[in-house]
C-alpha positions in Angstrom: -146.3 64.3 91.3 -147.1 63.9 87.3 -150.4 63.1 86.1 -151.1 59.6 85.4 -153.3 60.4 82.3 -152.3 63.1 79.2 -155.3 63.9 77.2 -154.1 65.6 73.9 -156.9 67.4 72.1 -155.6 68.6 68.4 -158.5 71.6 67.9 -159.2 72.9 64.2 -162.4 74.7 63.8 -164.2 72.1 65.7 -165.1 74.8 69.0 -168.8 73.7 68.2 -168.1 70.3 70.0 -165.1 71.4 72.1 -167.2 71.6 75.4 -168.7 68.4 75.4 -165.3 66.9 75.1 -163.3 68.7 78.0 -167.1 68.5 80.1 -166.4 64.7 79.8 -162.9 64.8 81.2 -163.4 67.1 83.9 -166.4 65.0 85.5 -164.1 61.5 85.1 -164.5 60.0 88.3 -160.7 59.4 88.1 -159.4 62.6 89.3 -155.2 62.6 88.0 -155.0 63.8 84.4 -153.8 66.8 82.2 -155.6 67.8 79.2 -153.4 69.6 76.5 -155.4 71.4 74.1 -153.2 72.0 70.6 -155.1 74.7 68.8 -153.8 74.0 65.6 -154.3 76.9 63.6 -158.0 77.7 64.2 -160.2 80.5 63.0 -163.6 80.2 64.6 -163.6 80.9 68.4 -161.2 77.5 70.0 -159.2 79.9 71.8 -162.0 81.2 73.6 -163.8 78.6 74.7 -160.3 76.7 75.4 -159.1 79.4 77.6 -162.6 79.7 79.5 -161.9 75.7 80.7 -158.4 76.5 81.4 -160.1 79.1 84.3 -162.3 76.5 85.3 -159.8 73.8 85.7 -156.2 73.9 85.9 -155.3 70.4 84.9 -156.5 72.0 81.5 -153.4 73.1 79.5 -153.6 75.4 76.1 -151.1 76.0 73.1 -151.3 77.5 69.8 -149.2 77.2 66.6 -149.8 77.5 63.3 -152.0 75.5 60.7 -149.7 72.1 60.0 -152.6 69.0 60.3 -153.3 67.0 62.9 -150.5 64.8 62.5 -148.2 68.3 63.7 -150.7 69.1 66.1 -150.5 65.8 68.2 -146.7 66.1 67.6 -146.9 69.2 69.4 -148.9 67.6 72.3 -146.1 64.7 72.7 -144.1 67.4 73.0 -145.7 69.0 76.2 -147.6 66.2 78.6 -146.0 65.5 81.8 -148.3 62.2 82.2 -147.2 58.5 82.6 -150.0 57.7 80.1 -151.0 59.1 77.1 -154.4 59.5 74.9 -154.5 60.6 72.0 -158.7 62.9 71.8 -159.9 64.1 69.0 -162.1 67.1 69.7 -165.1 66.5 68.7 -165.4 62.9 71.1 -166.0 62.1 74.5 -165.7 60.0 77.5 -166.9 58.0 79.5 -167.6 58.8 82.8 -165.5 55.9 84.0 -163.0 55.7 81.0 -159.8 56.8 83.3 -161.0 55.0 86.5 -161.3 51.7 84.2 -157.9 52.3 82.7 -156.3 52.8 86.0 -158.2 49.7 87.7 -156.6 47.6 84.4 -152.9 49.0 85.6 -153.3 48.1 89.0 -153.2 44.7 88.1 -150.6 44.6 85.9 -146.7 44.4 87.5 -145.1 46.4 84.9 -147.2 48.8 82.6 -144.2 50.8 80.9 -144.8 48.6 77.6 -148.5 48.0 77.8 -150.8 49.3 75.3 -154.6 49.4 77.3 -157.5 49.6 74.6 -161.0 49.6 75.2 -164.5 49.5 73.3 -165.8 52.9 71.7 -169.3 53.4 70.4 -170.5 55.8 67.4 -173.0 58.3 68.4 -174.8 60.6 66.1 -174.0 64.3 65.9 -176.5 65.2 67.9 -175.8 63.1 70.3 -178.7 61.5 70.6 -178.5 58.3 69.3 -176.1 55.4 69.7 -175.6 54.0 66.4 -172.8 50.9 67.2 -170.6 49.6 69.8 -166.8 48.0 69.3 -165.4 46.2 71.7 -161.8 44.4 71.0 -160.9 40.6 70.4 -159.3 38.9 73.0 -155.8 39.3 72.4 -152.3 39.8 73.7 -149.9 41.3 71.2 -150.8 44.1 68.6 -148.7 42.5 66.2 -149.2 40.5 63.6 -152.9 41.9 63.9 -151.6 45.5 63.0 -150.1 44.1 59.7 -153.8 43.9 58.3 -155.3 46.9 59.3 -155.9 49.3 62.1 -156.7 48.7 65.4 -159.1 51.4 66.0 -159.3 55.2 66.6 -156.7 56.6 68.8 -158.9 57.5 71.3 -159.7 53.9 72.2 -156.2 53.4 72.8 -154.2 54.6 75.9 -150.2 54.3 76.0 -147.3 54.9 77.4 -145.1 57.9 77.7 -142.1 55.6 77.2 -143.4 53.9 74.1 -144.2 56.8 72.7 -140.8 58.1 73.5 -139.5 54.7 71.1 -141.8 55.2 68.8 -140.6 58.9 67.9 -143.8 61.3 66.4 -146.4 61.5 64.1 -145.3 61.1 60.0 -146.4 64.7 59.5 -146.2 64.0 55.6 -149.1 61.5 55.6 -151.9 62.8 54.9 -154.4 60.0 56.0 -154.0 56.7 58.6 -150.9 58.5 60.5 -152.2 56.7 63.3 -151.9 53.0 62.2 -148.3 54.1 61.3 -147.7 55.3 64.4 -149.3 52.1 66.4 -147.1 49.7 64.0 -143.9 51.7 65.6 -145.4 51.2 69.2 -145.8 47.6 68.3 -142.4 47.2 67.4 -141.2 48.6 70.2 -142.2 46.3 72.0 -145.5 46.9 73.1 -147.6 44.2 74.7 -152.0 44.7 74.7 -153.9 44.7 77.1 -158.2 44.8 76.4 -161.0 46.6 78.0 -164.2 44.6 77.1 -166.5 47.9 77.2 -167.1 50.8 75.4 -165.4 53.9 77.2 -165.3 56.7 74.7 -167.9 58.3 72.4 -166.7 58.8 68.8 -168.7 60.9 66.8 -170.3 60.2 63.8 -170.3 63.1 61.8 -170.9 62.8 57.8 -168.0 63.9 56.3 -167.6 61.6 53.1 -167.6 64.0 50.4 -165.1 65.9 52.2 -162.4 63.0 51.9 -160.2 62.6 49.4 -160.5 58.5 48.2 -157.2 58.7 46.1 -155.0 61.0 48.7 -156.1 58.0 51.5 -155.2 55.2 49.1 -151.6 56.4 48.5 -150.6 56.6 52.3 -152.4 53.4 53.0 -149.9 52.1 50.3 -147.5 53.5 51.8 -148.2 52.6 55.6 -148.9 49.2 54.3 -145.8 48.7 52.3 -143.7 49.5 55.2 -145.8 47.8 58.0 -143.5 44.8 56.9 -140.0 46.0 57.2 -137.8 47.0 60.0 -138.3 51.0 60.9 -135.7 53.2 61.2 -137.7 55.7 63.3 -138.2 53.4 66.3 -135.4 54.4 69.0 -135.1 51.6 70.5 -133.3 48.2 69.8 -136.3 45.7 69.8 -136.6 42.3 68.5 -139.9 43.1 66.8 -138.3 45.3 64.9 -137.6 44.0 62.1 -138.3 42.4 58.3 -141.4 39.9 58.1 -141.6 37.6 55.3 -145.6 38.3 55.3 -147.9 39.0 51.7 -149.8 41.9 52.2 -151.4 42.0 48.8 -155.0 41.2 50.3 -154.2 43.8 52.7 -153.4 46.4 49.9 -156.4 45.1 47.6 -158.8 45.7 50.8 -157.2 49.3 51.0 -157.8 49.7 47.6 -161.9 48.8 47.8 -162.4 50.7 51.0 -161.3 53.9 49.3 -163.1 53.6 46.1 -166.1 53.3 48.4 -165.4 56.6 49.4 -164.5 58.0 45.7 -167.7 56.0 43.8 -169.9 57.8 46.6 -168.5 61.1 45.2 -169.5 60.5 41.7 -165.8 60.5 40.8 -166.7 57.8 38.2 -164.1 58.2 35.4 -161.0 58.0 38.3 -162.8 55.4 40.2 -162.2 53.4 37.0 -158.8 54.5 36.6 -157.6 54.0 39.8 -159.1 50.2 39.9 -157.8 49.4 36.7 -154.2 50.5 37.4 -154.0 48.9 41.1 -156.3 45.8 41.2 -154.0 42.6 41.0 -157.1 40.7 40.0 -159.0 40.1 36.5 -162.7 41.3 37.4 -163.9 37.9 37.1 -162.1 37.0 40.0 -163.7 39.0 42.7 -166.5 37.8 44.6 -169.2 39.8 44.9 -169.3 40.1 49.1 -165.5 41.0 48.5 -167.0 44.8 47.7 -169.0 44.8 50.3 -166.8 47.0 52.4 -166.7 49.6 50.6 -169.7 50.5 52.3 -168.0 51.5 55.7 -167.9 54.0 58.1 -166.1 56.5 56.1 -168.8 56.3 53.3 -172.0 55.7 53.9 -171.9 52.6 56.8 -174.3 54.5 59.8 -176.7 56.7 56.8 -179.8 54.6 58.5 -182.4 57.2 58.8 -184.9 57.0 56.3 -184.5 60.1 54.5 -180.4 59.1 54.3 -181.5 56.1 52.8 -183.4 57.8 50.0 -181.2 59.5 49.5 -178.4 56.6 48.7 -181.2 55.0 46.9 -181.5 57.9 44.5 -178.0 59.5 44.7 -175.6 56.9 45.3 -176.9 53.5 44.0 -176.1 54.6 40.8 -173.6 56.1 41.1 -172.2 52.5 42.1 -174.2 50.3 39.2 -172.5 53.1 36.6 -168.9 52.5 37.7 -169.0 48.4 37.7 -170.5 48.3 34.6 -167.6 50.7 33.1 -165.0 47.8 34.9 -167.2 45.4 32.8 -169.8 43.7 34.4 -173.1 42.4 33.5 -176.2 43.7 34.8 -176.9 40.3 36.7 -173.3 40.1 38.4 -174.0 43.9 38.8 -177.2 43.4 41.3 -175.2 40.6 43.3 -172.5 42.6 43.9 -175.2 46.2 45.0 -177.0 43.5 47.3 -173.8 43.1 49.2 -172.3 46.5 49.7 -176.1 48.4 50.2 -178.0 44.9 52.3 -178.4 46.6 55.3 -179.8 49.8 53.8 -182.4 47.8 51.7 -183.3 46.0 54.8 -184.2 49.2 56.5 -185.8 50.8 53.5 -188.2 47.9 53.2 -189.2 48.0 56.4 -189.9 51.9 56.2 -192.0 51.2 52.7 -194.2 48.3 53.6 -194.1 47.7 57.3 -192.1 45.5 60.0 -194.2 42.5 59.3 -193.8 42.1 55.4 -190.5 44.4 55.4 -189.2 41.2 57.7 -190.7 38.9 54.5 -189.2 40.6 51.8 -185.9 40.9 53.5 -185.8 37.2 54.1 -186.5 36.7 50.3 -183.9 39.1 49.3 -181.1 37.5 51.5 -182.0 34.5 50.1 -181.3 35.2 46.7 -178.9 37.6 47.1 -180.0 40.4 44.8 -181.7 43.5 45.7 -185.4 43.8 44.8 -187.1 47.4 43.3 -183.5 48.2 42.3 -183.2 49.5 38.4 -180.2 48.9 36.6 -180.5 52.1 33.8 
């Protein structure tokens, strides 16, 4: 009898947390799952630790190959589960206890599962482990699209699908470089793919500071690209489904959204002079049209969203701060539009830093000030 439940765990040099994620599958209360490990080219010890679990457990499944991205390494995994049911694990996150028993329960009361797409809530942990730092459960909803035309739905390991979905929706696009998984989940939804919501957190997603290792520009171009094709019929679905198909929808606010994310990322990096560059070539608005709380994601969770510790906010108050006031006044604008627009993206680390300078009590004061007038206080503009 197959497996309900294929775990694929794409492995590069991430050993370090390798344990804690195949710990967390082996002690799931629901017992019928396969764990593929794809060892995608590692050089630090992934094979030995990898092989050491498949001993221990047999449901535990290893392959090599050679160095192609993760996109190539879940490809690879696709290629060798024997499940119902597939989830997609990055190595260095973890379940649950109960993920796979709350999955299952959701199936049970569903007549026909082959085109349901079961997500559930995920919370970010610090490295260590130690700390919960957020939990995301989903909206109430019953169809992934249109929702998937304006951005992702989540990491892949909140998401459990199909075999036969993701037989439709073919394999990873092993030429993007960034958000190959909201490419993929626009395919499943076009295949036909109904949702089906989990209103608890039932997997661990580490947050591990890796900003200055991303590159801003390389994830801008395949969110263009992903979102430029998000609207038209795909050729690499194989299955004849009525959602497939052209949608008369604007995505510009969708692409402009993209666009502030990433610079988040870049501005963070001190990559002034291309931050610039970049924003002037791709914005389709004058400067003046922006409202300041429309830049306010750029502080997200691949920049600088969780850095709540005090020492990480000194150090985005002396590091990255200005960093930020340098590149909007090279897009133009004035020193007073300039501490609006720093109040929106850095609020919630000013909140915590005033409370860390002068106490709870009058931290609580001067944040209620500050959010009343919308402009950071103790902030220097030169």
């Amino acid at each position: 009898m197959p497996p309900l439940f294929s775990i694929i765990i794409p492995c590069y040099n991430q050993a370090i947390y390798l344990s804690d994620c195949l710990d967390s599958i082996i002690t799931q209360s629901e017992e019928n799952w396969e764990a593929i490990i794809i060892n995608d080219g590692s050089t630090d010890n992934t094979n030995l630790i990898a092989k050491e679990y498949c001993l221990k457990d047999r449901r535990i499944k290893y392959f090599e190959k050679k160095n192609g991205g993760l996109s190539s390494a879940r490809n690879e995994g696709i290629k060798n589960v024997s499940g119902r049911r597939i989830i997609f694990m990055d190595s260095d996150d973890y379940f649950y206890p109960n993920c796979f028993a709350e999955i299952n329960k959701t199936l049970t009361h569903t007549i026909s599962d082959d085109y349901l797409v079961v997500t559930y809530g995920y919370s970010h942990i610090t490295t260590d482990k130690k700390k919960v730092l957020h939990s995301v459960v989903y909206p109430t909803n019953s169809h992934l699209l249109p929702s998937l035309f304006y951005g992702n739905i989540g990491p892949p390991n909140s998401i459990c699908v199909s075999k036969l979905l993701c037989d439709h929706a073919g394999f990873f696009d092993e030429n993007l470089k960034s958000v190959e998984d909201w490419d993929y989940w626009l395919r499943v939804a076009k295949s036909g793919a109904l949702l089906k919501e989990i209103k608890l957190p039932l997997v661990y997603y580490r947050y591990v500071k890796n900003s200055m290792s991303r590159n801003a520009f390389v994830m801008y171009e395949a969110l263009k690209k992903v979102i430029d094709r998000s609207i038209k019929k795909d050729n690499r679905i194989t299955i004849e489904s009525d959602l497939n198909k052209n949608y008369n929808i604007d995505t510009t606010k969708v692409l402009q959204e993209a666009l502030i994310r990433s610079l988040g990322v870049s501005i963070m990096q001190g990559k002034i002079e291309e931050s610039v560059e970049l924003f002037k070539k791709e914005s389709k608005k004058l400067i003046e049209e922006y409202q300041p709380e429309e830049y306010q994601i750029m502080c997200s969770y691949l920049s600088f969203r969780y850095w709540y510790s005090e020492n990480e906010i000194n150090e985005i108050i002396i590091s990255t701060i200005p960093e930020f006031i340098l590149f909007f006044k090279k897009i133009g604008y004035s020193n007073t539009r300039i501490k609006k627009i720093i109040f929106f993206i850095f609020n919630q680390h000013l909140c915590h830093l005033n409370k860390y300078r002068f106490g709870s009590i009058i931290g609580t004061i001067i944040n209620a000030f500050m959010r009343r007038v919308k402009t950071p206080l103790f902030i220097k503009m030169e």
